[in-house]
N, C-alpha and C positions, 0 to 999 in steps of 0.2 A: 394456668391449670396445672395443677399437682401431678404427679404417678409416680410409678415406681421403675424401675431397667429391668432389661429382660435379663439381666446378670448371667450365669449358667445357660438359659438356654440362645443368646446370643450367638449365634453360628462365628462368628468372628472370635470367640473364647477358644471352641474346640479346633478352629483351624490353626489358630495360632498354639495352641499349646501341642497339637498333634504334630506341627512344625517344630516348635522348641524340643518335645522329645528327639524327633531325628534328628534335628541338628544336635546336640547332647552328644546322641550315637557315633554320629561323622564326625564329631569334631576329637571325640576319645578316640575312635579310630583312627584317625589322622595322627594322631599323637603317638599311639601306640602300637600301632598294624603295620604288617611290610607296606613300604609307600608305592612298592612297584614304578617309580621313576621312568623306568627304560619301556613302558607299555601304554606312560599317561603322558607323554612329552617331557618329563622333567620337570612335572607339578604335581604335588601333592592333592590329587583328585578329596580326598575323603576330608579334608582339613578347609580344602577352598568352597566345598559344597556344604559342610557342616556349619562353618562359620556363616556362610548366606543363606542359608535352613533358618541359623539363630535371628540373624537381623530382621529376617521378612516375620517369622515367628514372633518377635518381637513387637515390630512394630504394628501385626494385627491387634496384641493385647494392648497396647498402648493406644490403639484407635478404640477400641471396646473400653479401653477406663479412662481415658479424656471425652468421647463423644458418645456415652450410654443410649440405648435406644429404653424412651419412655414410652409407658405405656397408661395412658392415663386413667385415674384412676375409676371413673365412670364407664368404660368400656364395658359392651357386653355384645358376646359374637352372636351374630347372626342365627338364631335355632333354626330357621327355614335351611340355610346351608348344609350343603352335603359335601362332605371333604372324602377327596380322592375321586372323585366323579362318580358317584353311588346315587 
């Protein structure tokens, strides 16, 4: 059976990419902002969260374009259906 991906409205697009932008943030931060050392243990907080911001970020888009959610192409929702409990 044929269809097509929920591409864009795939929840796993915007989580992942909402993630890639903060990690972006934290990781320029990291690079370029007082590290504050003597407040974080002597770890660069912004650089160690930005960089696993990127990987998880990451690997949400990577699950969204290896494993598309199809939606076939014969589908038609429900008209009796009331969305949001209306």
């Amino acid at each position: 059976m044929a269809g097509h991906s929920a591409g864009a409205m795939d929840v796993r697009n915007v989580i992942g990419a909402l993630l890639v932008v903060y990690g972006v943030i934290l990781t320029g931060m990291g690079f370029m902002a007082d590290k504050a050392l003597d407040k974080t243990g002597n770890i660069n907080a912004n650089l160690i969260a930005g960089l696993a911001l990127l990987l998880v970020g990451g690997g949400f888009l990577a699950w969204a374009k290896l494993k598309p959610i199809v939606i076939p192409d014969d589908y038609v929702p429900d008209p009796d259906a009331h969305p949001h409990g209306q």
